[in-house]
C-alpha positions, 0 to 999 in steps of 0.5 A: 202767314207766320204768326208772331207770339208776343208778351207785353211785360214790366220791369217798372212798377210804375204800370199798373196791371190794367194799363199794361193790358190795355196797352196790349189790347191796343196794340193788338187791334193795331196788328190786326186791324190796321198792319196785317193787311198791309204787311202781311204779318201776324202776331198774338200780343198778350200782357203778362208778368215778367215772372209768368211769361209764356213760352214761346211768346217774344218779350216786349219790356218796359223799363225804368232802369237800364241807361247803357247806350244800345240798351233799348231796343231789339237783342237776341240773347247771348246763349240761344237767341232767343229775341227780346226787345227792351223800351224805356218807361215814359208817360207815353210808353205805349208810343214806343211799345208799338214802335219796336213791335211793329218794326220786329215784325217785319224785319227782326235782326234790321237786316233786309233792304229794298233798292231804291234811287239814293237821295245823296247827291254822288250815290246811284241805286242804294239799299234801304233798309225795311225800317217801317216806323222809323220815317214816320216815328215822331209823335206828330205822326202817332194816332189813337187805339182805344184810347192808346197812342200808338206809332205810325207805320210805313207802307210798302209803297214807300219802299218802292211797290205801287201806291200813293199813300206812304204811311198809315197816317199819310204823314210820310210825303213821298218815298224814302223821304223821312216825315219830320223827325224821321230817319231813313237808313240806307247801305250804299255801294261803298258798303258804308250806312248813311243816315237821312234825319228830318229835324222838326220843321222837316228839313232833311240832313244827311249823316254817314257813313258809318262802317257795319263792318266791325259789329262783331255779334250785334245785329245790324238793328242794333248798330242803328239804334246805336247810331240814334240812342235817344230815340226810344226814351224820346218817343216815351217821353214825347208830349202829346200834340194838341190833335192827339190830345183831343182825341184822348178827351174825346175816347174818355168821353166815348167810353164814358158813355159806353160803360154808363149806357150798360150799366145804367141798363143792368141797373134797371134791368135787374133791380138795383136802381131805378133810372128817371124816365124809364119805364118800369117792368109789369108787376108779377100778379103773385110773387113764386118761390121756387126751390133751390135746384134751379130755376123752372123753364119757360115753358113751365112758368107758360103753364102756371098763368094759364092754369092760374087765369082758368082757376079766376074766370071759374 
């Protein structure tokens, strides 16, 4: 199994440091928990400064500035290579985070394709291109991590392999159907791409064919988030349903409790507050005082009370 190495970094101020790692921790459970047994791959995803990234790791940034068209998304650099991927800031970043990261990991460069009976009248067998959040990537479809909102992902069932269930969060009807505000990309035999686009009531469109012919450099990926440059900052910028809203109020509420359970527990357990109701610990007979070079075994504290009981019954 290939394990990617990535790096959730900023280029806006406007995140604060313990928001990006939270945003990492979520989308980290997401790999783990959720897209590894069904994709198969793997990935480390670490917060970290953009003037501290590490090696190796691939950068996921955020960013407030660039407004170029074909700017967000997946890019290799121009001297070595090396991937990048840029997402836009927005109240909920984090949607597009897991967006771009779920869809890198699976196919980087948007170049492989799965056959499948088209869904344009005129067209036979065509290739559909292994976009997993694409389908399903409209808010509506987003779920909850600690908290964190994060994107519905395709199964491979909706690519074509056995199973009934077409994306995590079953937005996704049937195969190689887009869920509302969803797209699916597809090379036809014509050697054009054409586009199936869901509008929010979940009526499907048909967009094409768009030649791939005279990209030059830029990776197929790119050309299709070219064909849709509004579909990141829209994703960030996107109000969350009512669903979602409760569950953020229902995780606050959730880790409310968990942190006030631990701490009123340090509190009493260690002196430095008394909680109503609780009952107190034994009173020491005698107050110790031990040295400064530690504190005396248990076995040794054992010793002392048994002595001392011996001394009161004499």
């Amino acid at each position: 199994m290939i394990q990617h190495y990535v790096a959730l970094t900023t280029l806006t101020d406007r995140i604060r440091p313990d928001e990006l790692a939270a945003v990492a921790a979520a989308l980290q459970t997401q790999v783990m928990r959720d897209f590894e047994p069904e994709w198969g791959v793997a990935a480390v995803v670490a917060a970290a400064p953009f003037d501290a990234l590490p090696a190796g790791y691939i950068p996921l940034i955020v960013h407030d500035t660039l407004e170029a068209d074909g700017s967000n998304g997946f890019h290799r650099t121009r001297g070595d290579d090396t991937p990048y991927i840029l997402v836009p800031y927005g109240p909920n970043w984090s949607l597009a985070a897991s967006h771009e990261l779920l869809r890198m990991l699976v196919n980087p460069t948007g170049s492989a394709r799965r056959p499948g009976r088209a869904c344009m009248p005129g067209q036979a067998m065509v290739e559909y291109l292994i976009d997993v959040c694409a389908a399903c990537q409209d808010v509506s479809a987003a779920y909850l991590i600690d908290g964190v909102v994060v994107s519905d992902f395709c199964t491979r069932a909706f690519f074509g392999a056995p199973g009934q269930t077409y994306s995590f969060t079953a937005a996704v009807a049937s195969q190689f159907t887009p869920a509302v505000n969803g797209v699916v990309t597809w090379l036809a035999d014509d050697a054009l791409l054409y586009q199936a686009r869901a509008d929010r009531h979940g009526r499907v469109r048909v967009h094409g064919g768009f030649s791939p012919a005279n990209r030059a450099r830029m990776l197929l990926r790119e050309l299709v988030d070219m064909l849709m440059p509004d579909r990141l900052p829209r994703l960030s910028n996107a109000p969350l349903t009512g669903r979602l809203v409760e569950a953020v109020q229902d995780d606050r509420r959730a880790r409310l409790a968990n942190m006030t359970r631990f701490e009123e527990d340090i509190a009493w357990r260690f002196g430095h507050a008394e909680l109503v109701g609780a009952v107190p610990p034994r009173p020491a007979r005698r107050q110790r005082v031990y040295a400064a070079d530690g504190a005396r075994s248990g076995q040794n504290l054992a010793s002392d009370e048994v002595a001392m009981t011996a001394r009161t019954a004499s």
